[in-house]
C-alpha positions as CSV (number, residue, x, y, z in Angstrom):
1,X,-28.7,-83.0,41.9
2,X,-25.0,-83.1,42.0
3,X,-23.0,-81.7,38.6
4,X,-20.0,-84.0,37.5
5,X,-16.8,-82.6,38.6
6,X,-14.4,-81.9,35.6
7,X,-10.6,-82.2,35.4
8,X,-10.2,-79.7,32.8
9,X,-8.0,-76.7,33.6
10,X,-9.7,-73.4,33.7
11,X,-8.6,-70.2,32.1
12,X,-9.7,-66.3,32.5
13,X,-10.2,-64.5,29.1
14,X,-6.8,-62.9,29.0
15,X,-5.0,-65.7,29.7
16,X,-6.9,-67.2,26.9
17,X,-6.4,-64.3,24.4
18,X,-2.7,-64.4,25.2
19,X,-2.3,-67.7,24.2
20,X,-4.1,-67.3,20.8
21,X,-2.1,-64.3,20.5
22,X,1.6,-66.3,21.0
23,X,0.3,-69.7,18.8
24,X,-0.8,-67.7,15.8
25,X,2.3,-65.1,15.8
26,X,4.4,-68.4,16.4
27,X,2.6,-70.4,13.7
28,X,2.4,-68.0,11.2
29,X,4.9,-65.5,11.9
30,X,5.8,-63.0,8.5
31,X,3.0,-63.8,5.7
32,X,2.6,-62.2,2.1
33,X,-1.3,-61.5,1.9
34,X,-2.8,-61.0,-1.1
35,X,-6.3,-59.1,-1.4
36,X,-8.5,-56.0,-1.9
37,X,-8.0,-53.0,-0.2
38,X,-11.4,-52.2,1.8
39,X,-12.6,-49.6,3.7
40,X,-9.6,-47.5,3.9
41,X,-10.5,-43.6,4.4
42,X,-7.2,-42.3,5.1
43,X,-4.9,-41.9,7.9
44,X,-6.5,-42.1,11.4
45,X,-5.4,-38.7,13.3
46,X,-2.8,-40.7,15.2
47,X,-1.1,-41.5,11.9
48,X,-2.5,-44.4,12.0
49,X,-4.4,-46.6,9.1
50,X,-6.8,-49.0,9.8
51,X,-8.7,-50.8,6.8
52,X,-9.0,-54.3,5.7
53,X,-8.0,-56.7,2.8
54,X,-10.7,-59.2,1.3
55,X,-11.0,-61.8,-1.5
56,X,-14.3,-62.9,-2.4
57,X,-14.8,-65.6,0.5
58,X,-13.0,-63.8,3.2
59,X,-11.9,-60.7,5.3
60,X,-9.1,-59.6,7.6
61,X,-8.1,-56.6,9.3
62,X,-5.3,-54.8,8.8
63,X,-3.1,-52.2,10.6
64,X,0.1,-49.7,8.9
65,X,1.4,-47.9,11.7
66,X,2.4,-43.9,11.2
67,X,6.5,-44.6,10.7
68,X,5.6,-47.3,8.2
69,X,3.0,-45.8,6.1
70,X,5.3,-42.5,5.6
71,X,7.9,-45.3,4.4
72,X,5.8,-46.7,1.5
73,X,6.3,-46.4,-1.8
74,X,2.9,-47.1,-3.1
75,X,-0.1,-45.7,-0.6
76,X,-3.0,-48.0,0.5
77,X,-6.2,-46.8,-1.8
78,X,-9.9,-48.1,-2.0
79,X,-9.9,-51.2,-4.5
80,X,-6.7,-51.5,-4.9
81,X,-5.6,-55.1,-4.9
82,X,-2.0,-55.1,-3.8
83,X,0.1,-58.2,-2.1
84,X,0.9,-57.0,1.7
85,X,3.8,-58.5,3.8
86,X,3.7,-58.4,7.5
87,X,2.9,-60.6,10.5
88,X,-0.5,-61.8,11.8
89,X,-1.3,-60.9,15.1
90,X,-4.5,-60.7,17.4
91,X,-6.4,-58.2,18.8
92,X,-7.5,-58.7,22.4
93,X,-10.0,-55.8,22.8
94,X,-11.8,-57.1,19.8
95,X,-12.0,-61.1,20.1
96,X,-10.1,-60.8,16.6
97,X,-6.9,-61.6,14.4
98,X,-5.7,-58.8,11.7
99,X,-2.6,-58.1,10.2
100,X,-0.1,-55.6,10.7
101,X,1.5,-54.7,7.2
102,X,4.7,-53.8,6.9
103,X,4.8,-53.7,3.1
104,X,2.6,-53.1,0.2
105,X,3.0,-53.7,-3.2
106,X,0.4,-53.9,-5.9
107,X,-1.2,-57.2,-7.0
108,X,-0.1,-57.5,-10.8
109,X,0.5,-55.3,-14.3
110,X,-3.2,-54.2,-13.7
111,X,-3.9,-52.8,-10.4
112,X,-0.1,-50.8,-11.1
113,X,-1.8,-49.2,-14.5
114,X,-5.4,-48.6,-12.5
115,X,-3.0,-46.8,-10.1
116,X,-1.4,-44.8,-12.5
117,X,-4.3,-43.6,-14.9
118,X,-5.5,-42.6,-11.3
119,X,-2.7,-40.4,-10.0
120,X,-2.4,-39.0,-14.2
121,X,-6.0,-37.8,-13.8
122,X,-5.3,-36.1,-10.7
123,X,-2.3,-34.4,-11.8
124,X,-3.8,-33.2,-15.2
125,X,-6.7,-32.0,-13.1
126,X,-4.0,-29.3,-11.7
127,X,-2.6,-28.7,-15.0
128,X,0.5,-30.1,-14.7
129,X,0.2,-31.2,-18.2
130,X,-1.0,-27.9,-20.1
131,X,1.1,-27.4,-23.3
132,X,1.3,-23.8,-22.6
133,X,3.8,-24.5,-19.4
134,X,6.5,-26.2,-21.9
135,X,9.6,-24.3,-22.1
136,X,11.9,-23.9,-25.3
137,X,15.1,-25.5,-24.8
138,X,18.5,-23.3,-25.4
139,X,19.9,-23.7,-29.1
140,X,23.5,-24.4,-27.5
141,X,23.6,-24.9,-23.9
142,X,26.4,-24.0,-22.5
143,X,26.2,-26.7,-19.2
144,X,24.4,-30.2,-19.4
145,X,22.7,-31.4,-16.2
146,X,22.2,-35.5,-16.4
147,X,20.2,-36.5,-13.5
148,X,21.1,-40.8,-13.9
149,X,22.9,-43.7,-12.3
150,X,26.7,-43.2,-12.6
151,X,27.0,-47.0,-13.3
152,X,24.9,-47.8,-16.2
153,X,25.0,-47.6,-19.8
154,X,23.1,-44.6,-20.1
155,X,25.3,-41.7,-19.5
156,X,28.0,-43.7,-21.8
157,X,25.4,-43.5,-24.3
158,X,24.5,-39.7,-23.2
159,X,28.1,-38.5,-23.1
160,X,29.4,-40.8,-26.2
161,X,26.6,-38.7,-28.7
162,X,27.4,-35.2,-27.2
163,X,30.6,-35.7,-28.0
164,X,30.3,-36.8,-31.8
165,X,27.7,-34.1,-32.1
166,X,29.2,-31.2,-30.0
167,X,31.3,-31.5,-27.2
168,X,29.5,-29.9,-24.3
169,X,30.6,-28.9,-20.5
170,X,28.6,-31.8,-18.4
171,X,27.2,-32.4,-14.5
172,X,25.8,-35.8,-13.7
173,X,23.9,-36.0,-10.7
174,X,24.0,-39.4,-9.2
175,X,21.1,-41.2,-8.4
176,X,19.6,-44.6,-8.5
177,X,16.8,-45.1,-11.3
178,X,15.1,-47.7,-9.6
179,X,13.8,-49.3,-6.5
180,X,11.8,-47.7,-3.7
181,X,14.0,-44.6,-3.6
182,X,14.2,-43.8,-6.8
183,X,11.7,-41.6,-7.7
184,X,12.8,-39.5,-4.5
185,X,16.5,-38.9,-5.1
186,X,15.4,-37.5,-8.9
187,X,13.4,-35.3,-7.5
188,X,15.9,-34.3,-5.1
189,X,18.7,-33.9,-8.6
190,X,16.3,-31.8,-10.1
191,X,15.8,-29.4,-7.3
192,X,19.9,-29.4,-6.7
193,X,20.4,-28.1,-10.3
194,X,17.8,-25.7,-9.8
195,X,19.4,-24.6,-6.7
196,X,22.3,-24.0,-8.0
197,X,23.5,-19.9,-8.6
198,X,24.5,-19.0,-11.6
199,X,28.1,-17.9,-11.9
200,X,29.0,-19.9,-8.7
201,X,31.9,-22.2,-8.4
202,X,29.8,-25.1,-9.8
203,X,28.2,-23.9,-12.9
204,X,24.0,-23.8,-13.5
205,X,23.1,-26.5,-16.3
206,X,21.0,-24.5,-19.2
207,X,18.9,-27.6,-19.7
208,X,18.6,-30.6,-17.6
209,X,18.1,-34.3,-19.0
210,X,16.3,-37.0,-16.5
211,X,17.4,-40.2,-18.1
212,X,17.0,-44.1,-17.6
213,X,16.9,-47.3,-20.0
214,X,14.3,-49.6,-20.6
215,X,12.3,-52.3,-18.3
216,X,8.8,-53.1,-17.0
217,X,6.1,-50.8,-15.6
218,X,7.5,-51.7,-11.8
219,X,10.9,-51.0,-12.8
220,X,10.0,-47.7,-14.3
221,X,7.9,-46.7,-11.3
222,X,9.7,-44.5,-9.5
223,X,9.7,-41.9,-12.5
224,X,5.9,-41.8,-11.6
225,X,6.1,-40.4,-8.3
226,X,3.9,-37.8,-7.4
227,X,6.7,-35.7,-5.9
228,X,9.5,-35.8,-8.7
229,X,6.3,-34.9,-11.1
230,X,6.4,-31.8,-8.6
231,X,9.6,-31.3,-8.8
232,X,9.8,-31.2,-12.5
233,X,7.1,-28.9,-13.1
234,X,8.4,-26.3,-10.4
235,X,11.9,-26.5,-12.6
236,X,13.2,-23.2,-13.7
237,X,15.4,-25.0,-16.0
238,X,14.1,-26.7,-19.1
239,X,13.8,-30.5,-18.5
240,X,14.2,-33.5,-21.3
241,X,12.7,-36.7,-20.2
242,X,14.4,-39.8,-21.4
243,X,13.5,-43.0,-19.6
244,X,13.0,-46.3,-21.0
245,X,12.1,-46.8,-24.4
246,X,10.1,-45.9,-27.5
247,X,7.1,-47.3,-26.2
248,X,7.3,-46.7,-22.6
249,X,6.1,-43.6,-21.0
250,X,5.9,-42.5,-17.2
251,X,4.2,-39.2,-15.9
252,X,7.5,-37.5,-15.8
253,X,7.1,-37.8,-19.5
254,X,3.7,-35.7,-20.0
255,X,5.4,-32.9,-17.2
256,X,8.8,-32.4,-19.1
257,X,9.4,-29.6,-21.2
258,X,10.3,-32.3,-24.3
259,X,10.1,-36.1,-23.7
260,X,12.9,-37.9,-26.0
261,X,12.5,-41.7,-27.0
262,X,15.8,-42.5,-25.7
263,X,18.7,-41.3,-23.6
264,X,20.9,-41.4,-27.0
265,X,18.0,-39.2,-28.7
266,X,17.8,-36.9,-25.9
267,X,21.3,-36.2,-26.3
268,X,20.2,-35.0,-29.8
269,X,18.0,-33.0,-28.8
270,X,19.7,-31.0,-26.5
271,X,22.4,-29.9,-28.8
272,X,23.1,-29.8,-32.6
273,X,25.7,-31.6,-34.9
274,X,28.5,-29.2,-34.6
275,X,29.9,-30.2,-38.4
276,X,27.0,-29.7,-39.8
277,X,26.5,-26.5,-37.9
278,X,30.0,-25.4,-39.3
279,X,28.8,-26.0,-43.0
280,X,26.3,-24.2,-42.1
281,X,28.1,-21.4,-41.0
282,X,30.7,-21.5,-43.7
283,X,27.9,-21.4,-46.4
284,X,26.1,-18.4,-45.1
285,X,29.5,-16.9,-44.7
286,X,30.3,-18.0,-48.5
287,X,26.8,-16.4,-50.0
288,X,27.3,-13.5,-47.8
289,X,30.5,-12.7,-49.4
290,X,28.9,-13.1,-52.8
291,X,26.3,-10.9,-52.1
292,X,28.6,-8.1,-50.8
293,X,30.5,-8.8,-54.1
294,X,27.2,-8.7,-56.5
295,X,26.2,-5.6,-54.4
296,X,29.9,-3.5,-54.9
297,X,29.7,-4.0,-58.2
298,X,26.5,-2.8,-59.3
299,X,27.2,0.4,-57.2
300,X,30.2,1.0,-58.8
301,X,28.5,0.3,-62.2
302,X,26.2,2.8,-61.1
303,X,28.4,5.3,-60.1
304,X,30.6,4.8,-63.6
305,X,26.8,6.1,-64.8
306,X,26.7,8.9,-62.8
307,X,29.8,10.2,-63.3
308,X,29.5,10.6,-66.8
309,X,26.0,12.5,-66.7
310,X,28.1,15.4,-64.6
311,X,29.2,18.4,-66.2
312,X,33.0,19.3,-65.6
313,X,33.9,21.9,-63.1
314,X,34.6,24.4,-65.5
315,X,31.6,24.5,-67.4
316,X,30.2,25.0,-63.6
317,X,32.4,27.9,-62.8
318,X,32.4,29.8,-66.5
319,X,29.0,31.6,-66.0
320,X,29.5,32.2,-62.5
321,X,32.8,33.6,-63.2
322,X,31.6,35.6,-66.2
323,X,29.4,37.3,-63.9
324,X,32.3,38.1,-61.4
325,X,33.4,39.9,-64.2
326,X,30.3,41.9,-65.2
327,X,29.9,42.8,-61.7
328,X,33.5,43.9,-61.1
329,X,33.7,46.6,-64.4
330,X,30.0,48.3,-62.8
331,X,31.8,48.5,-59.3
332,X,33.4,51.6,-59.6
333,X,30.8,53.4,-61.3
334,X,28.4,52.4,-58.7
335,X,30.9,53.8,-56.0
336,X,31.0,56.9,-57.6
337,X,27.5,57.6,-57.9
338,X,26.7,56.5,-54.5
339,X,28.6,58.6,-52.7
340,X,27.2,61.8,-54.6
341,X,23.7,60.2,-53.2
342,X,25.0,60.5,-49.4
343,X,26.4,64.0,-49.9
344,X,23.4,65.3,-50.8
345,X,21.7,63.6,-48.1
346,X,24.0,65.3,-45.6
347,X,23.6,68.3,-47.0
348,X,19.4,68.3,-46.9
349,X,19.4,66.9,-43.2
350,X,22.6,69.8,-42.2
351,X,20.0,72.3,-43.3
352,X,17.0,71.0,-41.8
353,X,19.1,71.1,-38.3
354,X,20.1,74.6,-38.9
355,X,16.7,75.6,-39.0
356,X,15.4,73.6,-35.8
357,X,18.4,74.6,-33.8
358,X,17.9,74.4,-29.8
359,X,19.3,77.5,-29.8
360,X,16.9,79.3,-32.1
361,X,13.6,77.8,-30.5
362,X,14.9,79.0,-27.1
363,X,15.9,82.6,-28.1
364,X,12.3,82.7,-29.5
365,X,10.8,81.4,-26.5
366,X,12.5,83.9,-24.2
367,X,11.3,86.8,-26.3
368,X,7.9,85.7,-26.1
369,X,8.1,85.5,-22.4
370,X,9.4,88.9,-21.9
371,X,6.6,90.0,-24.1
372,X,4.0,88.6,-21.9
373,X,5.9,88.5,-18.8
374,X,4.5,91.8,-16.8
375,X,0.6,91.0,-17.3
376,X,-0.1,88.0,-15.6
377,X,1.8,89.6,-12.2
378,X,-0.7,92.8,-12.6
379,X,-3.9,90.7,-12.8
380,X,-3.0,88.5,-10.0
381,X,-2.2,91.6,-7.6
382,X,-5.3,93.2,-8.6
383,X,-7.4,89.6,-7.3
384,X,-5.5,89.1,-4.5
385,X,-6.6,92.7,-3.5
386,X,-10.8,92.0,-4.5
387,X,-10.7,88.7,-2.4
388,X,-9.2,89.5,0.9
389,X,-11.8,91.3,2.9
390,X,-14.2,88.4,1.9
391,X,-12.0,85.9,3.0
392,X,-11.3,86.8,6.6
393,X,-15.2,87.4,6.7
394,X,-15.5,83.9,5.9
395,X,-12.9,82.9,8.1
396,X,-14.4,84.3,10.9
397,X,-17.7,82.9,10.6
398,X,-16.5,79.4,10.1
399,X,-14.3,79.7,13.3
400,X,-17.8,80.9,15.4
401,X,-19.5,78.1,13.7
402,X,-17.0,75.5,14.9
403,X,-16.8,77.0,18.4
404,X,-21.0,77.0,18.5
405,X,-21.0,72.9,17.6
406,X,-18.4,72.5,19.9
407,X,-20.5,73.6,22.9
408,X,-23.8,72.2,21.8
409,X,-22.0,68.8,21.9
410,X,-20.7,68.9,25.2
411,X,-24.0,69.9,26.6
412,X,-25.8,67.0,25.0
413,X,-22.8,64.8,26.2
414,X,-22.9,65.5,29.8
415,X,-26.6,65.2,30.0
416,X,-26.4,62.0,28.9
417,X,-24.1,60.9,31.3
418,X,-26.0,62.6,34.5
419,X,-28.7,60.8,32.9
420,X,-26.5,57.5,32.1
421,X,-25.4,57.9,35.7
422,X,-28.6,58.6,37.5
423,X,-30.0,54.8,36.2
424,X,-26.7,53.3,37.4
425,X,-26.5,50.7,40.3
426,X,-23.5,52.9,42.3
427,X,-25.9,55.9,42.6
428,X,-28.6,53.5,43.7
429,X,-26.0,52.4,46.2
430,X,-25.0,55.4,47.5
431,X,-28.4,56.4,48.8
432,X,-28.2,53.4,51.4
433,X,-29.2,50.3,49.2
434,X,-26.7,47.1,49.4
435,X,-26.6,44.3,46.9
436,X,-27.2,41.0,48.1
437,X,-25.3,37.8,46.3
438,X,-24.9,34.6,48.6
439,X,-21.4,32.6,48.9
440,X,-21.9,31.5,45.4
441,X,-21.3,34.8,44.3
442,X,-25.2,34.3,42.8
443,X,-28.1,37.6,43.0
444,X,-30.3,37.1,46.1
445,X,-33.6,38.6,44.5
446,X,-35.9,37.3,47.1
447,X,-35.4,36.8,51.1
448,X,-36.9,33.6,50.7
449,X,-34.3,32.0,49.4
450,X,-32.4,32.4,52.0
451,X,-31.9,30.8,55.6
452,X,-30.7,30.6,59.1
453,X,-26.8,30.8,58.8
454,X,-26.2,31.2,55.0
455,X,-23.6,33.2,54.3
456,X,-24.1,36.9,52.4
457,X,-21.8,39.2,50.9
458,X,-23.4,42.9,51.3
459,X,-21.9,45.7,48.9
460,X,-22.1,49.3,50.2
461,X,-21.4,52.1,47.5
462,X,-17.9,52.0,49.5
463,X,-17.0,48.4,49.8
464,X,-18.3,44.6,50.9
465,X,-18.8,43.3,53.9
466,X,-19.6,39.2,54.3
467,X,-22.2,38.5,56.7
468,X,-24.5,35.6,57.9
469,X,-28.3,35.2,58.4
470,X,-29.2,34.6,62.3
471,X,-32.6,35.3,62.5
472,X,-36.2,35.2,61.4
473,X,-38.3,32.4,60.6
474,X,-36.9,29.2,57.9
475,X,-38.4,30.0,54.6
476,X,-38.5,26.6,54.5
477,X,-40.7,25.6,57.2
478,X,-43.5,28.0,56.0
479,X,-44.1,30.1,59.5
480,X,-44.3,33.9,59.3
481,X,-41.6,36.3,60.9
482,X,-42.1,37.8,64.3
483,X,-43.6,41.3,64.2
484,X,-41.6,44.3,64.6
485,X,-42.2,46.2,67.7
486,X,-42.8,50.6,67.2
487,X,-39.1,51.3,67.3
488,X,-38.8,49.1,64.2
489,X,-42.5,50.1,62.5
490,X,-41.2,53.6,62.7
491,X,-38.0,53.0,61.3
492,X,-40.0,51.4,58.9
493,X,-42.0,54.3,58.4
494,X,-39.2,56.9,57.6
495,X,-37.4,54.8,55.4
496,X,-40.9,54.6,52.9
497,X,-41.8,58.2,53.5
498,X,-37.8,58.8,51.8
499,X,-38.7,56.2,49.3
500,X,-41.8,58.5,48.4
501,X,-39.1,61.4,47.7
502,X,-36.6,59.5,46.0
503,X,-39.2,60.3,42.5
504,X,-39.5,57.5,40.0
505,X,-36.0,57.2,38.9
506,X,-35.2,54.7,42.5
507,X,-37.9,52.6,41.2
508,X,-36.1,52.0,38.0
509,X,-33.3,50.4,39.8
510,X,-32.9,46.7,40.0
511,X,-34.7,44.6,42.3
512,X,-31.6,43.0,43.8
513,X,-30.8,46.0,45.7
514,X,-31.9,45.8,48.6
515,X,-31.9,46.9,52.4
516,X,-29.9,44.8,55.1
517,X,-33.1,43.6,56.8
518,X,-33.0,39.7,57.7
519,X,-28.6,40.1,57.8
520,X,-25.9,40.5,60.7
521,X,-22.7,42.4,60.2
522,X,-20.3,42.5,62.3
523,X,-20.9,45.8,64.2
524,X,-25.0,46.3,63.4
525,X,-27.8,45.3,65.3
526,X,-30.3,42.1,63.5
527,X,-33.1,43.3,61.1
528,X,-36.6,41.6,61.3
529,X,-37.3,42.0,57.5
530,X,-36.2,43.2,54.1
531,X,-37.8,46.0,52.1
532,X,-38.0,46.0,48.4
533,X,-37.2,49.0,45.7
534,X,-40.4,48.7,44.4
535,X,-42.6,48.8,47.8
536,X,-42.9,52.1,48.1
């Protein structure tokens, strides 16, 4: 059965998709879009944000690509109902249309105030707020920073009080206090004061007053940015918050150091009346004055008082001086008498030093020892005389006694050593017995150990002499040396029968000596076996 040819014209998908794509962006174009933010969980890693914006019948997706989003003045949130702008568009890959935002502001008084009791939570959570971080201001600044527009009424208003109050050295900081970039260029005021060094060409501000006039939440919104909050908070100079009115308040009010109603009332706060500070000072001077008065004249009240409870200076001096005189009639008197005291002092201690002259005692002493001088020299003489003979007699026998030790000793010495010598490996050597080490230096005790063409060093009681094993069966392989013919056996023979004689002191020599047996020097003709020291 034959289909029904049709006439109308066939198109692939993309050609399809691309004409969806240029009727809607032609029919629609740039659309304000109000609706709930859904679905939005941040920036994608690209920078991207995808999410989507719904009423309560509908849906459609919507797109902020990275350079817009960082552009935005308020961020995309969950449930936040805002009024997007930007241009509907389609998405091939997808079979759908979305939007791709350029824009975002929120939908009405509401969704701004759910924003903002939102970001004041967050901020309070990192104590931004804490009534322990506010700062006194000065008493007197010196320099007033004004962070405002240049334009408006406000810093007429700011300028016009200090100077009916106190005149005051002022920096204005230009910025604008509303719009997108508002909140930004406060924040960067703030941080220029604070940047500033003190003493520098432009002076440092002592305090620093943020101001702006009245208007709506949306015109006040900048001064709720997240960053200027920030910036005011990391201030190291004290900060005065006066933006809109009595009734308004924005978070840079609960982060200031004092918030003021109004720019005019800041301006108040930051300094005091100067008259009324000058009454001030003139009536503490006044009172000072009439308490230094009051005071001078009770002291000299008191010291009329004093003055007459002192006695004159000559009723001081008249017993003092009546004394003088006493003292000076007894003077001579006293003289008199005590210089008869020290000349009969003189003359007691003159006598005493007569009687114990130096020259007395020693005249006395040099008769004495002429007295006794002669019989000490007769009694020595007469014991010198009674112990001679005994002494040589002692003398003598003490030098036989030494001479008598003196032999005994070197007998008992030089047995010892024939002994000590006897037991000695040279004397063993010198009756025809060679040591035996092999190239290692090491002892050979035992011809087993060695074989065919292993290198010996054999030392004589008058040298060494290397040598190198020829002969005789491997140790290794286990077979038995060849017998020794007579010549050898009675070699053999004569060498035990002088072992025999040798007595008992060659078999307490060490086994290591041993006879050339199994060993070729140079000039000697190739034992069949070795003997031992202790096979006799």
């Amino acid at each position: 059965m034959n289909q029904p040819v049709s006439n109308a014209a066939e198109f692939t998908v993309s050609e399809l998709s691309g004409a969806l794509k240029r009727t809607i962006e032609d029919a629609f174009g740039h659309v304000r879009l109000r609706g709930e933010i859904s679905g939005f969980r941040g920036p994608h890693s690209s920078g991207h944000c995808y999410f989507s914006l719904k009423d309560q019948n509908a849906r459609i997706d919507a797109v902020i690509w990275r350079g817009i989003y960082g552009r935005l003045r308020i961020k995309p949130q969950e449930g936040l109902e805002v009024v997007a702008t930007g241009r509907i568009t389609t998405f091939a890959g997808k079979s759908s249309y979305q939007i791709i935002i350029d824009t975002i502001e929120p939908a009405g008084v509401g969704a701004l105030m759910a924003l903002l009791d939102e970001r004041k939570r967050k901020l309070e959570a990192q104590g931004l707020f804490a009534p322990e971080r506010k700062r006194p201001l000065p008493y007197l600044p010196r320099v007033i920073g004004v962070v405002t527009s240049p334009t408006g009424a406000v810093i007429r208003d700011i300028l016009h009080r200090l100077q009916d109050r106190f005149p005051r050295h002022v920096l204005v900081w230009p910025v604008r206090v509303q719009g997108e970039t508002s909140g930004e260029e406060v924040a960067a005021g703030v941080r220029g004061f604070n940047a500033l060094e003190p003493g520098g060409a432009i002076p440092r501000p002592d305090v620093i007053i943020v101001a702006r006039g009245g208007g709506s939440i949306e015109d006040l919104w900048g001064f709720n940015d997240e960053d200027l909050v920030h910036a005011v908070a990391g201030s190291a100079i004290p900060v005065i918050s006066a933006v809109g009115h009595e009734t308004d308040w924005t978070l840079i009010d609960l982060v200031a150091d004092r918030r003021a109603p109004t720019p005019t009332g800041a301006a108040e706060m930051v300094v005091p009346v100067r008259l009324d500070l000058l009454a001030t000072v003139h009536d503490l001077a006044h009172r000072h004055e009439d308490a230094m008065l009051r005071r001078l004249e009770r002291l000299r009240a008191d010291l009329r008082s004093a003055a007459r409870a002192l006695p004159t200076p000559d009723e001081i001096l008249s017993t003092k001086r009546q004394r003088l005189d006493l003292a000076g009639a007894r003077l001579p008197a006293a003289l008199r008498a005590n210089a008869r005291g020290l000349e009969r002092r003189f003359s007691q201690i003159g006598q005493r030093l007569e009687r114990a002259s130096p020259r007395l005692a020693a005249a006395r002493a040099r008769a004495a020892l002429d007295a006794v001088g002669e019989r000490p020299r007769q009694a020595l003489s007469a014991l010198t005389t009674r112990l001679r003979p005994r002494l040589d007699d002692l003398g003598a026998r003490l030098r036989y006694l030494h001479a008598a030790g003196l032999r005994e000793r070197r007998a008992l010495l030089e047995s010892r050593f024939s002994l000590l010598r006897s037991y000695s490996h040279e004397a063993t050597l010198e009756r025809g017995f060679v040591l035996v080490t092999d190239g290692d230096g090491a002892l050979v005790r035992d011809g087993v150990t060695l074989r065919t063409h292993d290198p010996v060093i054999l030392t004589f009681h008058d040298g060494a002499r290397a040598a190198q094993i020829t002969d005789g069966a491997d140790p290794g392989s286990g077979a038995k040396p060849p017998a020794p013919d007579d010549a050898d056996t009675g070699a053999q023979s004569t060498k035990a029968a002088s072992r025999k004689q040798a007595g008992t002191k060659d078999a307490m020599t060490k086994p290591a000596m041993t006879k050339p047996a199994t060993t070729k020097p140079a000039a000697r003709k190739p034992a069949i076996g070795q003997g031992s020291l202790f096979d006799l």
